[in-house]
DSSP file (Angstrom, degrees, kcal/mol; ACC not computed):
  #  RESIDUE AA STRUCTURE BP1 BP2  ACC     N-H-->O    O-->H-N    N-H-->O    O-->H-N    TCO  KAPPA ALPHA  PHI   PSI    X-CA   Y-CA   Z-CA
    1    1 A X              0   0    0      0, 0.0    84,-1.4     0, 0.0     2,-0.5   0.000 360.0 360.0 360.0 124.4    0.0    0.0    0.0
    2    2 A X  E     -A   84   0A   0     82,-0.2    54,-0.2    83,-0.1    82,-0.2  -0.606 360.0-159.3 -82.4 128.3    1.5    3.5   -0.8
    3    3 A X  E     -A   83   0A   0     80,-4.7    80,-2.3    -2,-0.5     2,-0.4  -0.604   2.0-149.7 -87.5 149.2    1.8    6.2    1.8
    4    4 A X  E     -B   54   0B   0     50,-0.9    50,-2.3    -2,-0.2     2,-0.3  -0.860   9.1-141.9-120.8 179.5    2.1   10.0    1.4
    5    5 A X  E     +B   53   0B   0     -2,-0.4    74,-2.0    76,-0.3     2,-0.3  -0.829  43.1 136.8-121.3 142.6    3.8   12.5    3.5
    6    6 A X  E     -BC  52  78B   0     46,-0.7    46,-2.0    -2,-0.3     2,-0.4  -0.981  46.1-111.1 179.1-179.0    1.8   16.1    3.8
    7    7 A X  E     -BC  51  77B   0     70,-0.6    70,-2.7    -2,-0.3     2,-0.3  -0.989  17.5-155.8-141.3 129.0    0.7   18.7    6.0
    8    8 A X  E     -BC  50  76B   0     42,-1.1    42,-1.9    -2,-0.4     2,-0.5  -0.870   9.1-162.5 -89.2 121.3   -3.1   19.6    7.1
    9    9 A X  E     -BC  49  75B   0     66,-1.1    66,-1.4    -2,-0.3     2,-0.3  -0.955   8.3-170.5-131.6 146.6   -3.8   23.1    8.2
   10   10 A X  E     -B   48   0B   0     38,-1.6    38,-3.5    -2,-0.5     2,-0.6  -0.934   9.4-161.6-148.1 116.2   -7.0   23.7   10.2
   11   11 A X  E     -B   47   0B   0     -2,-0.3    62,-2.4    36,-0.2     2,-0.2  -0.907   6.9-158.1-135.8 113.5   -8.3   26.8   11.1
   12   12 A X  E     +BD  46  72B   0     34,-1.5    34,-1.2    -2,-0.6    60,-0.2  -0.543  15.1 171.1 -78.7 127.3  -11.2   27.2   14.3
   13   13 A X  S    S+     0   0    0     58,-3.8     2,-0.3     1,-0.3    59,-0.1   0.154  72.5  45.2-122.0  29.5  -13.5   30.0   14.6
   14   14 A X  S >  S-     0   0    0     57,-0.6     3,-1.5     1,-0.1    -1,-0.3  -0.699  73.2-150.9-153.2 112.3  -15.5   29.1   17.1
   15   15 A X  G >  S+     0   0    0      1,-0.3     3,-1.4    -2,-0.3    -1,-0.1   0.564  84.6  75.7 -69.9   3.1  -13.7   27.8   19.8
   16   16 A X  G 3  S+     0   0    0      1,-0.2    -1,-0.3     2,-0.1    -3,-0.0   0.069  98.1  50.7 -97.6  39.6  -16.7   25.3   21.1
   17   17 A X  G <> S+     0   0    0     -3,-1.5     4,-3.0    54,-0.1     3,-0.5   0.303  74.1  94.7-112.2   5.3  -15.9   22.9   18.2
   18   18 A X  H <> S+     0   0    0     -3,-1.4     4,-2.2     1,-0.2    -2,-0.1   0.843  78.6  55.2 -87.6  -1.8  -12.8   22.8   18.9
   19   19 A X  H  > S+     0   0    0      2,-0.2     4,-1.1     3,-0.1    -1,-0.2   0.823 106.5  66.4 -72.3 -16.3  -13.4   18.9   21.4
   20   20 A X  H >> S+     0   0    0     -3,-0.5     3,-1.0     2,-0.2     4,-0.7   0.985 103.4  36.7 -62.4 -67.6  -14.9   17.9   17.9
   21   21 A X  H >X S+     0   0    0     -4,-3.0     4,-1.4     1,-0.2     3,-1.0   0.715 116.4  47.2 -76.1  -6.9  -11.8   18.0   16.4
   22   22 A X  H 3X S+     0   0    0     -4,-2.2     4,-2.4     2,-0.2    -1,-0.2   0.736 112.6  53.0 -52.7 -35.4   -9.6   16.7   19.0
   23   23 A X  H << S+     0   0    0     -4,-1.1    -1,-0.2    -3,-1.0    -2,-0.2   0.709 115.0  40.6-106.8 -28.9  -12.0   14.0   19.4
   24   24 A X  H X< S+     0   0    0     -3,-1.0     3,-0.5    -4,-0.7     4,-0.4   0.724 111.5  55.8-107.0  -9.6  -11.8   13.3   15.4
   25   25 A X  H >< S+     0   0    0     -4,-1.4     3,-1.6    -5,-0.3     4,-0.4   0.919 107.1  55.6 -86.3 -26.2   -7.9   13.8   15.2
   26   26 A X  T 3< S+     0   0    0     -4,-2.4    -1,-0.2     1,-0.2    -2,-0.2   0.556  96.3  56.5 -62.4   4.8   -7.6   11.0   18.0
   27   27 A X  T <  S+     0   0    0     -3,-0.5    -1,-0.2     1,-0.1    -2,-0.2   0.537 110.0  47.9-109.1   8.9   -9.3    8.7   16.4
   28   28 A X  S X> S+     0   0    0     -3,-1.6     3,-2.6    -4,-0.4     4,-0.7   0.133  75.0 132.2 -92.8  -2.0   -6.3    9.4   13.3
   29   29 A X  G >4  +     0   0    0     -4,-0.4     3,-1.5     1,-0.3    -1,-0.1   0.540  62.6  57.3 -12.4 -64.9   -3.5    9.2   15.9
   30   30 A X  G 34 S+     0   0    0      1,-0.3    -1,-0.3    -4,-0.1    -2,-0.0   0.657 101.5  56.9 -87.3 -33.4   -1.6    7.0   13.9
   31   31 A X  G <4 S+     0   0    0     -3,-2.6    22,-5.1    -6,-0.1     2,-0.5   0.738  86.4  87.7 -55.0 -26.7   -1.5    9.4   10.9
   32   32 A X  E <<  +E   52   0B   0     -3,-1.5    20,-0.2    -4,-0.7     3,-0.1  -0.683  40.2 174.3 -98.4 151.7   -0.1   12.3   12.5
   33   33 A X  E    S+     0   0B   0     18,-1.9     2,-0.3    -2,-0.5    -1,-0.2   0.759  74.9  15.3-101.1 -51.6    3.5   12.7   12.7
   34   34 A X  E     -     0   0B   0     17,-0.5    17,-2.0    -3,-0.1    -1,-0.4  -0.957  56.6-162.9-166.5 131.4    3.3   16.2   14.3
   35   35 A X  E     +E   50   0B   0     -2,-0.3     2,-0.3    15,-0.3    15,-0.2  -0.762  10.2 173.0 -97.9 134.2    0.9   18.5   15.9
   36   36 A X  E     +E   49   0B   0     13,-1.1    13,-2.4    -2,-0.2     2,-0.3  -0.939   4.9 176.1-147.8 156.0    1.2   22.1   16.4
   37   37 A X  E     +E   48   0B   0     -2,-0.3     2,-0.3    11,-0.3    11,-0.3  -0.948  11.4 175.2-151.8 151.9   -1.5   24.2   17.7
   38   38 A X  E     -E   47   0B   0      9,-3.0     9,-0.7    -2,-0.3     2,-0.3  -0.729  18.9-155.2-169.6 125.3   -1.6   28.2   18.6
   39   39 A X  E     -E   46   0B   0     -2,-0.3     2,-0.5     7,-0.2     7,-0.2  -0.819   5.3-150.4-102.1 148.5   -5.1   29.5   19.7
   40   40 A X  E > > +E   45   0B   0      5,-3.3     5,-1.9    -2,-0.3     3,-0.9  -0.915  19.4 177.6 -96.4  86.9   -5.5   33.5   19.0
   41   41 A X  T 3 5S+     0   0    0     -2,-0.5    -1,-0.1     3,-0.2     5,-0.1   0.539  73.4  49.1 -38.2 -22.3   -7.8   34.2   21.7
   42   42 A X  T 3 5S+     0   0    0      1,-0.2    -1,-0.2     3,-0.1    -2,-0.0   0.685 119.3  42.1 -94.3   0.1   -8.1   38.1   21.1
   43   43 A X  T < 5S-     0   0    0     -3,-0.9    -1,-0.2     2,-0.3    -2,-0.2   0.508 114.0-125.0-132.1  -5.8   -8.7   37.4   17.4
   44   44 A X  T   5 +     0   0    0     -4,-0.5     2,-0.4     1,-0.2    -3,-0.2   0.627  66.0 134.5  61.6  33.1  -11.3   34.1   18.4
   45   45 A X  E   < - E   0  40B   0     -5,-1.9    -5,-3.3   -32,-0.1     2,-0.3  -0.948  47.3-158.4-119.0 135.4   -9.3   31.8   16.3
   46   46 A X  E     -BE  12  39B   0    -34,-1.2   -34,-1.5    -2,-0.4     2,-0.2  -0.742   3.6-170.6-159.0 179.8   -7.8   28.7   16.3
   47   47 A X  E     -BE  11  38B   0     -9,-0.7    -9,-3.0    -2,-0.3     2,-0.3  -0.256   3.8-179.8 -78.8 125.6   -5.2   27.4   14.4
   48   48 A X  E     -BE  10  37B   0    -38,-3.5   -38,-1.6   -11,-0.3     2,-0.4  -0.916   8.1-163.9-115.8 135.5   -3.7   23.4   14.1
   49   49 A X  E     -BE   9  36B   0    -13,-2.4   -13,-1.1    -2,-0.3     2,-0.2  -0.979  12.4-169.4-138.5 122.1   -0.6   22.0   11.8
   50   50 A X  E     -BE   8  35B   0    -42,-1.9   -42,-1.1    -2,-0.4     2,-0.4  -0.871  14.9-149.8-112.6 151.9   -0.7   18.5   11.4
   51   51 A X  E     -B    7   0B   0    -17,-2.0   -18,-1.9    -2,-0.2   -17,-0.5  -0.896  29.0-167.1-100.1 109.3    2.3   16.3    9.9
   52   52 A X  E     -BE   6  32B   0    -46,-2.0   -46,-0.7    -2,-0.4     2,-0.5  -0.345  30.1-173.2-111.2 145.0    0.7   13.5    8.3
   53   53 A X  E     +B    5   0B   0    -22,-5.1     2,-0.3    -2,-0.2   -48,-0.2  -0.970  42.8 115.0-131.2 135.4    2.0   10.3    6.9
   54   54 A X  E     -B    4   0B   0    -50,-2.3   -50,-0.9    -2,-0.5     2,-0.3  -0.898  67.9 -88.6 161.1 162.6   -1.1    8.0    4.8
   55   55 A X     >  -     0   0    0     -2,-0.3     4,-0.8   -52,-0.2   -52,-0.1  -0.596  51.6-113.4 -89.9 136.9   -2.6    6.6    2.1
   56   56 A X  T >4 S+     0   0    0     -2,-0.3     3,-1.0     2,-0.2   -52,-0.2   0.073 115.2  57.9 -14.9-122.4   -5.0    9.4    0.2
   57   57 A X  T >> S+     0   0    0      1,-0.4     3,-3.0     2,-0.2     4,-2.2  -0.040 111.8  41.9 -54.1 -78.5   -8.3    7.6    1.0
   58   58 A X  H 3> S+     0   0    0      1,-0.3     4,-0.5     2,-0.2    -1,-0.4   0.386 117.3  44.1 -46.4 -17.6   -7.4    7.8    4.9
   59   59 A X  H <X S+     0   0    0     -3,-1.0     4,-0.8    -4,-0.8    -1,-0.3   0.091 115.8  51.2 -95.5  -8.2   -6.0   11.8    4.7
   60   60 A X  H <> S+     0   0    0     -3,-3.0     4,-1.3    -4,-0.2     3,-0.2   0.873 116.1  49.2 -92.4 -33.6   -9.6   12.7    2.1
   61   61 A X  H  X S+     0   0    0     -4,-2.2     4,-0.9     2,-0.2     3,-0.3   0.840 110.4  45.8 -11.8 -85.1  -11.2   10.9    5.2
   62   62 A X  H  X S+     0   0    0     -4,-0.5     4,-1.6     1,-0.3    -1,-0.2   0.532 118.2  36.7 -30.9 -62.5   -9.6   12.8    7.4
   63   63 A X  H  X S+     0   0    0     -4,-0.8     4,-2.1    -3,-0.2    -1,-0.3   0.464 110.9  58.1 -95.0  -9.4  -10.1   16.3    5.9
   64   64 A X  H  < S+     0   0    0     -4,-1.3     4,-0.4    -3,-0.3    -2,-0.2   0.839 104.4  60.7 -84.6 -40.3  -13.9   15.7    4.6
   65   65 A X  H >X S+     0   0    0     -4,-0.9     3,-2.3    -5,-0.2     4,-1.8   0.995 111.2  35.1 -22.9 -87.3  -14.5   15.0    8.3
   66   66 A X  H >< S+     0   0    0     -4,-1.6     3,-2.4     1,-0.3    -2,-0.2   0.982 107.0  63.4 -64.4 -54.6  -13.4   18.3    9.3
   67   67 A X  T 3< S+     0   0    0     -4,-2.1    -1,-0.3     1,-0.2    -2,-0.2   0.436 101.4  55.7 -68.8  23.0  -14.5   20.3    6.7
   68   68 A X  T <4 S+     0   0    0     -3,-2.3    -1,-0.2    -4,-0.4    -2,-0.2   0.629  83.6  98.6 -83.3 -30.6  -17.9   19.5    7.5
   69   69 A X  S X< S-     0   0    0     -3,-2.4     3,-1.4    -4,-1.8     2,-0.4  -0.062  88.9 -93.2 -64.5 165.8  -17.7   20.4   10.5
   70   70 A X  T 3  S-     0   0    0      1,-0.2   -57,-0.1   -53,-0.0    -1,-0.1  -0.585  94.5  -7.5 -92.0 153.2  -19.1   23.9   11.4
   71   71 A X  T 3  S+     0   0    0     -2,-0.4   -58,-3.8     1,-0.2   -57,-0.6   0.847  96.7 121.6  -2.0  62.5  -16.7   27.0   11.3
   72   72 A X  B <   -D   12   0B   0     -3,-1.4   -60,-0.2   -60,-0.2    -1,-0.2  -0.976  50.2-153.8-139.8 145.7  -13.6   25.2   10.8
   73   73 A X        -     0   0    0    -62,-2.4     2,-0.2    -2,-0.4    -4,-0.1  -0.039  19.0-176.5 -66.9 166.6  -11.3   25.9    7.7
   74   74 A X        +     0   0    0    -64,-0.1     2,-0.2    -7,-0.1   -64,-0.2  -0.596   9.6 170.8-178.1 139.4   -8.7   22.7    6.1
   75   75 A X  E     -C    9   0B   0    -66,-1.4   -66,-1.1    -2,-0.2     2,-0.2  -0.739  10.0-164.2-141.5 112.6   -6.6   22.6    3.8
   76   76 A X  E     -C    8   0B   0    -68,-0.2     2,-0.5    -2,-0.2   -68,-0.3  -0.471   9.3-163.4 -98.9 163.2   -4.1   20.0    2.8
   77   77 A X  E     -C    7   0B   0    -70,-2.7   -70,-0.6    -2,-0.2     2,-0.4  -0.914   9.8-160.3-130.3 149.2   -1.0   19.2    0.8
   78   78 A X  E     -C    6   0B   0     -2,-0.5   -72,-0.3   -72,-0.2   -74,-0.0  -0.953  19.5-116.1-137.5 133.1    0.4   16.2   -0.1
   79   79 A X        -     0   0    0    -74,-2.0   -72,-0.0    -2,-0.4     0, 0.0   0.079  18.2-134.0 -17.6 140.0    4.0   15.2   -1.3
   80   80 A X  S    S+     0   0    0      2,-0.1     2,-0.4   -76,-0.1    -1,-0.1   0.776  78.2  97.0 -91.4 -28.3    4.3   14.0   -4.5
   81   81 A X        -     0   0    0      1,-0.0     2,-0.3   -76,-0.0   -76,-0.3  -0.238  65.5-140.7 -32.3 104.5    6.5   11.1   -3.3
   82   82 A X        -     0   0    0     -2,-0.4     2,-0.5   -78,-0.1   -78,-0.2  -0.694   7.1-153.3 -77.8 134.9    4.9    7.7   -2.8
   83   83 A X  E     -A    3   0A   0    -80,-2.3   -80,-4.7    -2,-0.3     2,-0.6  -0.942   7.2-160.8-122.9 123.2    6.0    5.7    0.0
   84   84 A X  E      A    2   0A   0     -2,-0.5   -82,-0.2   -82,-0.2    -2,-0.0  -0.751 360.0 360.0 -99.2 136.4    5.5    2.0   -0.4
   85   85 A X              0   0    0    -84,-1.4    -1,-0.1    -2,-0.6   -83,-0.1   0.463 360.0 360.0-102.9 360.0    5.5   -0.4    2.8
């Protein structure tokens, strides 16, 4: 199965969704590589950078998830390197 390498970035504007997405990025643990977080508080925002290692299906998953949810942002990037295991 081929893996990519990429980066998610996820952006809350209402901070009471933001146990939704914690809730739905632990149940992807195993995809993230690296987590970075910085809430704006004066500005009501915030902000997540994930490093992700996965096969599409599981990272469109991932981000269709969240961008359903309501006032949160995503965008993702993916590597053009395939990683086979």
């Amino acid at each position: 199965m081929e893996k990519r390498l990429g980066t998610i970035s996820i952006l809350i504007s209402d901070p009471k969704i933001v146990p939704k997405v914690n809730q739905l990025l632990s149940e992807v643990s195993l995809l993230i590589l690296a987590r970075q977080g910085l809430p704006l508080r004066e500005h009501n925002l915030n902000f997540i950078s994930l490093i992700i290692e996965g096969n599409t299906d599981q990272i469109s998953a991932l981000t269709g998830k969240l961008g359903r949810l309501p006032d949160v942002e995503v965008k993702s990037m993916l590597s053009k390197i395939k990683i086979s295991y």
